[in-house]
C-alpha positions, 0 to 999 in steps of 0.5 A, spaced: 120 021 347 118 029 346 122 033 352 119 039 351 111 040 352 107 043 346 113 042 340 114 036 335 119 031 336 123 033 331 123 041 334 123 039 342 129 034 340 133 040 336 132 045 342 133 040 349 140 041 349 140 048 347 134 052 350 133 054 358 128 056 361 128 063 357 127 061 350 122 056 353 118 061 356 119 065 349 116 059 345 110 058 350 108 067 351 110 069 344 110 064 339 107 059 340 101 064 341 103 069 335 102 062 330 096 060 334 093 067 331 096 065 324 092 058 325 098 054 325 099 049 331 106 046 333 104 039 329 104 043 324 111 045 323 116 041 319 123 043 317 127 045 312 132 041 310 135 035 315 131 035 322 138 035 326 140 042 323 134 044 318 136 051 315 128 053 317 122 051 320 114 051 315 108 051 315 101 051 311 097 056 313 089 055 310 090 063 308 097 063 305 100 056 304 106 054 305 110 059 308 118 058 312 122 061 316 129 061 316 135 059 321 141 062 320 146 058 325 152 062 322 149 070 323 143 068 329 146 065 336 146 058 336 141 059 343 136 063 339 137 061 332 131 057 331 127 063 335 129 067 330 127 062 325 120 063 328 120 069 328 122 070 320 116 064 319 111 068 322 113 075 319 112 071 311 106 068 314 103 076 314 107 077 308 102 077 302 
């Protein structure tokens, strides 16, 4: 069952144990909408790697390929770090 409107199974099962209600908000108000700019839905997102611990999230942007964003469990905090993995997704998405 997906926990978390609006995020893959794999994802929302990544983050239900993580995210309150800021990080929810920041999926919803930031980045899902800065990847909707980049033509990338949520079902579009797969992990890098084994689901439960993915060392990032991909995409396939029509414009750029595949593209990923990676998740540094070690450096990011454990609450943000799949945020940051967003966040570094939609920077090489812009990358030419």
């Amino acid at each position: 069952m997906n926990t978390w409107p609006n995020l893959p199974v794999w994802l929302s099962e990544l983050v239900a144990n993580t995210w309150r209600a800021a990080e929810w908000l920041a999926w919803e108000r930031v980045w899902r909408p800065e990847l909707a700019r980049r033509s990338v839905t949520p079902d579009m997102l797969e992990p890098v790697g084994d689901p439960s611990r993915p060392t990032g999230i991909s995409a396939f942007s029509p414009e750029r390929g595949w593209r990923s964003g990676r998740i540094d469990w070690e450096a990011d905090a454990e609450l943000t770090a799949v945020l940051t993995g967003m966040r570094r997704l939609v920077d090489e998405l812009d990358r030419k």
